[in-house]
Backbone as CSV, one residue per row, in Angstrom:
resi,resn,N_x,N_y,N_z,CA_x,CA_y,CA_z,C_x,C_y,C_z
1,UNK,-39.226,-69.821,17.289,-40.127,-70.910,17.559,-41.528,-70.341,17.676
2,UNK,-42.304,-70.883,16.920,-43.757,-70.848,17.119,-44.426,-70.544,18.512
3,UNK,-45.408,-69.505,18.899,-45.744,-69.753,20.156,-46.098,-71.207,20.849
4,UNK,-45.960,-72.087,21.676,-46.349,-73.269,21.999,-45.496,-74.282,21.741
5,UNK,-44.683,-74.196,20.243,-43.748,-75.096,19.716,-42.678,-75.905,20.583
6,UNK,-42.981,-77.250,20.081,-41.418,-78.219,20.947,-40.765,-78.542,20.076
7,UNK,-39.667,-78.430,20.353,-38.433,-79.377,19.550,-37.607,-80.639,20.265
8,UNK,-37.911,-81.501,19.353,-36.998,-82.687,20.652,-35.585,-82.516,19.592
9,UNK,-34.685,-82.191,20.197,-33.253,-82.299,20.030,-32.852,-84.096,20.309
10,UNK,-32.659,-84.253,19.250,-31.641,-85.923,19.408,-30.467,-85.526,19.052
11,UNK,-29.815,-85.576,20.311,-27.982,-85.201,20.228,-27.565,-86.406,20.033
12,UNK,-26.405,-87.249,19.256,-25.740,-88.321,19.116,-24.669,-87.711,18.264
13,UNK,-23.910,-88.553,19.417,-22.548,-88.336,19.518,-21.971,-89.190,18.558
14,UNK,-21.000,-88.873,17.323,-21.068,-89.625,16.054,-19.989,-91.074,16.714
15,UNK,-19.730,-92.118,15.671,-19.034,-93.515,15.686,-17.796,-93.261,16.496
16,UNK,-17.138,-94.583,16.851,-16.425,-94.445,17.256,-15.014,-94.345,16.091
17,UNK,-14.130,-93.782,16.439,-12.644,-93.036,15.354,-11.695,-93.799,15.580
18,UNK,-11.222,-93.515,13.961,-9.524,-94.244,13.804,-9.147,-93.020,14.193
19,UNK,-7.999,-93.477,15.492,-7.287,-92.045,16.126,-6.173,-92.596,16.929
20,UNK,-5.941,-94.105,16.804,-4.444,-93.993,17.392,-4.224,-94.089,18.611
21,UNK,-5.709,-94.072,19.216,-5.027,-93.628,20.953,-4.598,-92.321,21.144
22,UNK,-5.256,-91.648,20.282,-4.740,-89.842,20.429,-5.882,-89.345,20.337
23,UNK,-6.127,-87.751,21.186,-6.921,-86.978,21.109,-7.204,-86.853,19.936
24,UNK,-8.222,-86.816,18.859,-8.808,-86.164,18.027,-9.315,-84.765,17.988
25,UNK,-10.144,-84.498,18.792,-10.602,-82.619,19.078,-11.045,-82.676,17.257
26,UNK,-10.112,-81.359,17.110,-10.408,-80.871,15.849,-9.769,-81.679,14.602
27,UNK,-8.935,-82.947,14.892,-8.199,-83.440,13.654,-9.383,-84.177,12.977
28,UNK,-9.725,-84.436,11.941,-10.590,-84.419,10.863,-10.372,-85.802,10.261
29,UNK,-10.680,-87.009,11.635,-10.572,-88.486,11.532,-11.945,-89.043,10.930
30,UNK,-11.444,-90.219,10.703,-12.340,-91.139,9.908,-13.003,-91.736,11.162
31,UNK,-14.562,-92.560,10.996,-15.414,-93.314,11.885,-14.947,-94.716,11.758
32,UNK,-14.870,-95.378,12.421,-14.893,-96.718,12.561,-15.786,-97.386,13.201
33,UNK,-16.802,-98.395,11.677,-18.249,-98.735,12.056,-17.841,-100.344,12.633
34,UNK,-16.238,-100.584,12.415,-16.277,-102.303,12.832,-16.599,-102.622,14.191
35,UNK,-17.696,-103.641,13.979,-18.002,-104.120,15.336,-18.992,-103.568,15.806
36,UNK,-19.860,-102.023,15.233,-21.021,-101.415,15.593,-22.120,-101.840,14.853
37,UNK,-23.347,-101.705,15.341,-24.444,-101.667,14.999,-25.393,-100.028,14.685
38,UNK,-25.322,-99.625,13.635,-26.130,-98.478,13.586,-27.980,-98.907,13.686
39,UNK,-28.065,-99.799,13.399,-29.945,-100.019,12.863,-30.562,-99.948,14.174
40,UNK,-30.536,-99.854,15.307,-31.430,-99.628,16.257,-31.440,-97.606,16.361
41,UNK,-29.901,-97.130,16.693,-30.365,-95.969,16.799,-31.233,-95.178,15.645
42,UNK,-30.979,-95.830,14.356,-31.721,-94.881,13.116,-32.653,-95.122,13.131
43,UNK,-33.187,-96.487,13.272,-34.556,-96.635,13.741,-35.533,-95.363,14.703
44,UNK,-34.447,-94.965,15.731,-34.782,-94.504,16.705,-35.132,-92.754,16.187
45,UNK,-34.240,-92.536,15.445,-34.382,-91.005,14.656,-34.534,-90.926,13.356
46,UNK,-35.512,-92.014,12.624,-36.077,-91.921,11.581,-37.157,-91.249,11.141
47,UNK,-37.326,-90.227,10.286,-38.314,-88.677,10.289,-37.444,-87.592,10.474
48,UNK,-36.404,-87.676,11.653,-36.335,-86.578,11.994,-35.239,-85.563,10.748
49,UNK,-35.112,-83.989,10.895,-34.175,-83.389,10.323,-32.695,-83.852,10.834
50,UNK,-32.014,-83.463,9.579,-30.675,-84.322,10.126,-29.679,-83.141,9.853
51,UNK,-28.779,-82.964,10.999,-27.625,-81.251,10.829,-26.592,-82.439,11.887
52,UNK,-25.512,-81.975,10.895,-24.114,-82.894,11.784,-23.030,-81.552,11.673
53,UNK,-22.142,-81.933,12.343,-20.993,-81.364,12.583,-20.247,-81.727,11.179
54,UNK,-19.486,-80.602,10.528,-18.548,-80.584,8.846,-17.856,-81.644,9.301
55,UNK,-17.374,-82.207,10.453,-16.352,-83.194,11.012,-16.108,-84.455,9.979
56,UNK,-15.677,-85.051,9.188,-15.549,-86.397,8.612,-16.406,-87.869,9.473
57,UNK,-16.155,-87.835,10.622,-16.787,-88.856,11.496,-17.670,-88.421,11.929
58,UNK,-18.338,-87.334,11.899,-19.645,-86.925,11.944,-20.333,-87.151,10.675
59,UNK,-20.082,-86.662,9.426,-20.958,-86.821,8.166,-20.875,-88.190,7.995
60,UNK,-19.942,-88.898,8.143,-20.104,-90.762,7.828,-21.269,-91.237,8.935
61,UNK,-21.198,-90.990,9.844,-21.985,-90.965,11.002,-23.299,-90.787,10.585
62,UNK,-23.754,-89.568,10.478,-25.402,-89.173,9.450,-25.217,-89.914,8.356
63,UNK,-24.582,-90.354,7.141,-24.335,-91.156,6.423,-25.108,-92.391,6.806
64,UNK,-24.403,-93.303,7.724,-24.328,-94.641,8.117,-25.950,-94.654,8.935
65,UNK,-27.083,-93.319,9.657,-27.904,-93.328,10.186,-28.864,-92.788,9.116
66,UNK,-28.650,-92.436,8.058,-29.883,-91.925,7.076,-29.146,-91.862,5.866
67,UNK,-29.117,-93.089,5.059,-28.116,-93.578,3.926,-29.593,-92.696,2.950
68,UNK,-28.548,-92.135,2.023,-29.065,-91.599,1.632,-29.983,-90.191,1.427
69,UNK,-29.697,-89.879,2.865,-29.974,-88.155,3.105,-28.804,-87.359,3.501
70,UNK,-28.476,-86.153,2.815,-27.527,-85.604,3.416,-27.685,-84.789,4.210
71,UNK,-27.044,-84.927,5.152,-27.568,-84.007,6.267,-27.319,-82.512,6.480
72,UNK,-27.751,-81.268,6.799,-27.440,-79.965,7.174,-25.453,-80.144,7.556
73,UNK,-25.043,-79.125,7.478,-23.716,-78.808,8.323,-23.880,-77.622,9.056
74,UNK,-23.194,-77.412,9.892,-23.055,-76.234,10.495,-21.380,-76.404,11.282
75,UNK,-20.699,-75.191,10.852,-19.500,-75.695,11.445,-19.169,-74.920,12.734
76,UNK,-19.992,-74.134,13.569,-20.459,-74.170,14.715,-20.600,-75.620,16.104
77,UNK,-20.899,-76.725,15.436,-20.602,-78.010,15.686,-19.412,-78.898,16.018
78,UNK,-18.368,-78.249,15.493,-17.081,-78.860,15.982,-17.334,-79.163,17.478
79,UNK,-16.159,-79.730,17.397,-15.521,-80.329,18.621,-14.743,-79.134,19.189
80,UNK,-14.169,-79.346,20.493,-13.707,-78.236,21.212,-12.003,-78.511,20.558
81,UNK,-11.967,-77.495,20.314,-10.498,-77.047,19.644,-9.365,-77.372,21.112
82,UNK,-8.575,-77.923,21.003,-7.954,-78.636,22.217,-6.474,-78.211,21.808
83,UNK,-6.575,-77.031,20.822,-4.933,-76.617,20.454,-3.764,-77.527,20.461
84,UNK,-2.927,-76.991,21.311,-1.590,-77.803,21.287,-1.599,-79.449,21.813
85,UNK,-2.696,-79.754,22.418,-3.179,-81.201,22.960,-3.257,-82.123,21.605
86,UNK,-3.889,-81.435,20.560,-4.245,-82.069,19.668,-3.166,-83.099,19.083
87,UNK,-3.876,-84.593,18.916,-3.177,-85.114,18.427,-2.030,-86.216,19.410
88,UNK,-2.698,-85.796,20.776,-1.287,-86.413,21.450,-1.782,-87.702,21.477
89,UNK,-0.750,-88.473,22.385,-1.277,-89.751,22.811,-2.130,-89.547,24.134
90,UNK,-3.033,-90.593,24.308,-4.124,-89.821,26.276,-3.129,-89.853,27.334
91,UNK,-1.947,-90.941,27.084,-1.010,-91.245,27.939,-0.253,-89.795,28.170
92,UNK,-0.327,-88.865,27.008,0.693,-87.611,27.599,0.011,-86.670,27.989
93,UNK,-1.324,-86.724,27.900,-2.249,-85.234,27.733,-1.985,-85.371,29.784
94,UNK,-2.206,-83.861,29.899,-2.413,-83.619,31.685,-3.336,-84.523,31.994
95,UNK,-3.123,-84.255,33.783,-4.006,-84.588,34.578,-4.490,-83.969,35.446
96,UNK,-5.788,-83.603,35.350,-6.492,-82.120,35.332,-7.236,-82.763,36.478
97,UNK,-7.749,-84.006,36.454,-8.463,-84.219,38.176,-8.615,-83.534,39.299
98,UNK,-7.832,-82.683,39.326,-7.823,-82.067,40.762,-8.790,-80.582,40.733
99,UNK,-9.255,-80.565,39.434,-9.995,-79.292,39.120,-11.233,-79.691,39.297
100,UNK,-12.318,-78.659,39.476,-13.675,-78.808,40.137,-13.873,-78.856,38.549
101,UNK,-15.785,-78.776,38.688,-15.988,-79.080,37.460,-15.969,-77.459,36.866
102,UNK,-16.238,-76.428,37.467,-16.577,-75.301,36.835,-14.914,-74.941,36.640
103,UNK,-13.132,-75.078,37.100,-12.465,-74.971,36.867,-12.579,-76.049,35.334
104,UNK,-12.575,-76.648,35.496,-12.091,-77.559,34.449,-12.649,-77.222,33.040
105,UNK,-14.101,-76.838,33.234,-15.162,-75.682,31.923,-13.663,-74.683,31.581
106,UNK,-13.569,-73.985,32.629,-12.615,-72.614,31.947,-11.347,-72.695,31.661
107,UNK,-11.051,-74.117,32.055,-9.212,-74.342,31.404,-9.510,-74.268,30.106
108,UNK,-8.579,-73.437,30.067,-8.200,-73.472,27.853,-6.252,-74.322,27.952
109,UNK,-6.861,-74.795,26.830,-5.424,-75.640,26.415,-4.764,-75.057,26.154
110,UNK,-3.338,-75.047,26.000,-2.463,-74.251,25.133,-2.928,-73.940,23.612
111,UNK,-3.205,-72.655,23.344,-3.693,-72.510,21.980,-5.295,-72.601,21.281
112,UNK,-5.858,-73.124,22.293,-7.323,-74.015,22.433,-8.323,-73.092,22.642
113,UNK,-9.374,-73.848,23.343,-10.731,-73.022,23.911,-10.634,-73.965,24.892
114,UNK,-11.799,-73.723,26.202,-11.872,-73.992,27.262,-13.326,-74.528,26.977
115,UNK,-13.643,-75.233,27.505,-15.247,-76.004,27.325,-16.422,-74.938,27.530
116,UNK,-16.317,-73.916,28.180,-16.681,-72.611,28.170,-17.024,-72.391,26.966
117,UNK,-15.646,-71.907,26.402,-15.926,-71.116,25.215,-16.490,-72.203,24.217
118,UNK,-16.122,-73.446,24.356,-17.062,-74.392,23.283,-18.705,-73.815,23.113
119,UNK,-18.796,-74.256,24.681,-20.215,-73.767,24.932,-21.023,-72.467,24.339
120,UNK,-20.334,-71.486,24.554,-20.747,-70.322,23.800,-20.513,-70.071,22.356
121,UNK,-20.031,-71.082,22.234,-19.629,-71.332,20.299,-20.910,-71.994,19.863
122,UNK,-21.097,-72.753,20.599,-22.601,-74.125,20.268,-24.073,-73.421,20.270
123,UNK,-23.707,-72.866,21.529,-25.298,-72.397,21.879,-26.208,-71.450,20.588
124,UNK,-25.687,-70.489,20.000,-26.525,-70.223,18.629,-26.786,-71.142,18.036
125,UNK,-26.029,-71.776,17.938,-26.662,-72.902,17.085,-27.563,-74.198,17.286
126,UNK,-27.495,-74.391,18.671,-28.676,-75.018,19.115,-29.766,-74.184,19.610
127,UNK,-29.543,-73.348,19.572,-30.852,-72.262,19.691,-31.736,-72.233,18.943
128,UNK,-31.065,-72.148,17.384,-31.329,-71.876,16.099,-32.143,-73.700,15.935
129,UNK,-31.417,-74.527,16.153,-32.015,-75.422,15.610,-32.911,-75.968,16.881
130,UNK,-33.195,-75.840,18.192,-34.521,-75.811,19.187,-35.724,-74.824,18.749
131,UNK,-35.629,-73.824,17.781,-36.858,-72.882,17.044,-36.901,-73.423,16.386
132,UNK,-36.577,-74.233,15.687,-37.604,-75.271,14.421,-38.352,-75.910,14.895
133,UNK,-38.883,-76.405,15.442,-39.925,-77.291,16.156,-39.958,-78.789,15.583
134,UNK,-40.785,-79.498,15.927,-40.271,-80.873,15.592,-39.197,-81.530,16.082
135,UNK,-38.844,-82.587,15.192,-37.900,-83.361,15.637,-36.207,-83.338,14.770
136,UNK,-35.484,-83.096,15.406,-34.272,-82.855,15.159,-32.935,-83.503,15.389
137,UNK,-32.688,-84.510,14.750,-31.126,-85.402,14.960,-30.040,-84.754,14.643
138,UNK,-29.304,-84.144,15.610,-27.426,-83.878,15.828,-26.752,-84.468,15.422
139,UNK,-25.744,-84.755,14.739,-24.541,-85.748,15.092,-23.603,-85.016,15.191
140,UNK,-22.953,-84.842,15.976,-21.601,-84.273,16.699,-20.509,-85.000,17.040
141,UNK,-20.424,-84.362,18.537,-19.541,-84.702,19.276,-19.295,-84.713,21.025
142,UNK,-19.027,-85.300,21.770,-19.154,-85.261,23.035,-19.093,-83.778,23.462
143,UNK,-18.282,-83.159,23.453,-18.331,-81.855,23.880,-19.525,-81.457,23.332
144,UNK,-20.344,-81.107,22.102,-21.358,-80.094,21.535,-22.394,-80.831,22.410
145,UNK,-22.691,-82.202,22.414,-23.499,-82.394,23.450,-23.733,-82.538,24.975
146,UNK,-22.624,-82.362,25.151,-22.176,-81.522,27.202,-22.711,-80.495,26.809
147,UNK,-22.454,-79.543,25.622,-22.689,-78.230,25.694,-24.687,-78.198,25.731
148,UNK,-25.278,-79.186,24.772,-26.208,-79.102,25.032,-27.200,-79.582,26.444
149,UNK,-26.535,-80.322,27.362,-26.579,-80.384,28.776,-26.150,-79.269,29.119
150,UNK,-25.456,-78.721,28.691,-25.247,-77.180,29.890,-26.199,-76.139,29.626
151,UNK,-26.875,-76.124,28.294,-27.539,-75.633,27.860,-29.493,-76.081,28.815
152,UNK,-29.218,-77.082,28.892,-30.728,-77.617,29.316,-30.369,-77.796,30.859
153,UNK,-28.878,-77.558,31.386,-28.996,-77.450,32.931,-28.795,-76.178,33.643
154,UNK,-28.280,-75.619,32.683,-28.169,-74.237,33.126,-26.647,-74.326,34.002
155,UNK,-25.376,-75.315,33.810,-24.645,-75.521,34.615,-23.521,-76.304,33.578
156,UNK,-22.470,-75.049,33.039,-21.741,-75.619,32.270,-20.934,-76.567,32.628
157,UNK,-20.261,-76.293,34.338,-19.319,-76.853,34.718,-19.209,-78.592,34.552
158,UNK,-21.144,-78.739,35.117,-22.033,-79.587,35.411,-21.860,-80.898,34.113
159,UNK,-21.937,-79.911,32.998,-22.372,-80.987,32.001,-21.165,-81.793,32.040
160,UNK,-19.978,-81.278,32.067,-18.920,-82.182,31.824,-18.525,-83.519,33.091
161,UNK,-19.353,-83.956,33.635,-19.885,-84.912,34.563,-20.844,-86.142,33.739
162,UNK,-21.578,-85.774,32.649,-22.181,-86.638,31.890,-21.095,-87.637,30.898
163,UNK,-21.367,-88.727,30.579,-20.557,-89.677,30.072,-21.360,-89.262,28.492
164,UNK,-20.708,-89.792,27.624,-21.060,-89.322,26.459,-20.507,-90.753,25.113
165,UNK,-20.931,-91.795,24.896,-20.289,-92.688,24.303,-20.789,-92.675,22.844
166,UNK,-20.030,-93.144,22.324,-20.133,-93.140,21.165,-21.116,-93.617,20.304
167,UNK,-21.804,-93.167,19.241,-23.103,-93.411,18.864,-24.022,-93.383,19.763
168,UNK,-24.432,-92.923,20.828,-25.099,-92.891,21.874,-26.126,-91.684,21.258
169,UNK,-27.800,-92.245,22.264,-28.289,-90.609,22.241,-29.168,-89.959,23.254
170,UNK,-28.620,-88.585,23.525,-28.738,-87.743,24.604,-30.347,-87.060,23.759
171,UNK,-31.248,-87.236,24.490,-32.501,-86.541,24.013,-33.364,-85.410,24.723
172,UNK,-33.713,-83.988,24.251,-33.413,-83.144,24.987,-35.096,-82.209,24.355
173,UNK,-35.863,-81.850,24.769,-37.291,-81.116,24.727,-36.945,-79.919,25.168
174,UNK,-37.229,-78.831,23.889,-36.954,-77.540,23.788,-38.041,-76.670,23.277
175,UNK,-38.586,-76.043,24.973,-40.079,-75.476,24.318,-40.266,-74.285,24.937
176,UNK,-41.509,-73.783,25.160,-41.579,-72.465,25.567,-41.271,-72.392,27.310
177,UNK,-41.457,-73.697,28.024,-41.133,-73.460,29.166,-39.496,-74.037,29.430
178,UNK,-38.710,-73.949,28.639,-37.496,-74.184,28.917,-37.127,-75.714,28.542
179,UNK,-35.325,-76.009,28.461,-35.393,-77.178,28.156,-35.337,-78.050,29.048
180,UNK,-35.842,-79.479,28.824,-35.382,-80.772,30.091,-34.840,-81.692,28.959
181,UNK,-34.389,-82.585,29.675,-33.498,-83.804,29.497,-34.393,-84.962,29.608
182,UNK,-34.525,-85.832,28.636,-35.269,-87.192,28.822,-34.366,-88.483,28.983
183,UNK,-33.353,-87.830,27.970,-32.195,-89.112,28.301,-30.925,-88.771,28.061
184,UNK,-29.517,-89.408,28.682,-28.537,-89.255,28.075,-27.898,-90.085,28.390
185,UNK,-26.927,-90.313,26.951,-25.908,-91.968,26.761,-26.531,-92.934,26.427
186,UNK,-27.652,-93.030,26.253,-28.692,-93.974,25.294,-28.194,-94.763,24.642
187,UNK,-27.551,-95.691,24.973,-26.534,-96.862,23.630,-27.898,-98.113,23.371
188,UNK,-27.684,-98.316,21.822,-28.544,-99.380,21.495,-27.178,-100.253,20.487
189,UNK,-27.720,-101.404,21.233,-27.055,-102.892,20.877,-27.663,-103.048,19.558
């Protein structure tokens, strides 16, 4: 980054998924735009560079918000690999409640990563894309953008306390004096 340089990070968390009532994580589902409205948020991140997660419901996602631009990939962006979880119904996955938030960062799933290690998977790459300066639209996934709250709070455990909805956007100023948070969960009707 330029001496002085800001980057506003627009994290949005891509559509909501055909998934069954099952964890998705890493399975490589389709978006489901019925019943959504995209034209207020693109409105909202129109100009900016556009880098999504390789995810399928992420690229339809940048798709459906900048028809007609394709956006960066980086597959650094995934979702947190949730191993043997993957795929279940929510009705079978544990019930982890009883864990603080910084336990709950370092549980790894059977086979998985732990929101931890998400985190340290993400962070080059939002590093990389907070030194470009300007303005910058994400489309991900709830986890990559906890990760970028843990990143701008300095408190991994922490981020996973933020709600994260779908098409939503978390907006985040990345400059020489460190990052802050302007908004997060931003839903437009």
């Amino acid at each position: 980054m330029a001496p002085g340089a800001v980057t506003e990070l627009l994290m949005i968390r891509h559509a909501p998924v055909v998934a069954d009532g099952r964890l998705a994580g890493r399975r490589d589902v389709a978006a489901d735009f019925s019943g959504v409205s995209v034209a207020g948020l693109a409105a909202e991140i129109a100009g900016a560079a556009l880098v999504a997660s390789p995810a399928r419901r992420c690229f339809e996602t940048a798709a459906a918000l900048c028809p007609g631009l394709t956006p960066e990939t980086d597959p650094r962006l995934w979702e947190q690999d949730f191993g043997a979880w993957e795929g279940l119904p929510f009705a079978e996955l544990p019930d982890l409640g009883a864990l603080s938030g910084a336990e709950l960062a370092a549980h790894c799933p059977p086979q998985g990563e732990s929101f931890a290690d998400l985190c340290t998977r993400v962070r080059p790459s939002l590093e990389a894309l907070a030194a470009r300066g300007g303005r910058v639209a994400v489309v991900a996934h709830a986890g990559v953008v906890r990760a970028a709250l843990a990143r701008a709070t300095g408190d991994v455990g922490g981020a996973l306390a933020f709600q994260v909805a779908p098409l939503s956007l978390t907006r985040i100023i990345a400059g020489p004096g460190g990052w802050s948070i302007v908004c997060v969960n931003r839903v437009f009707t």
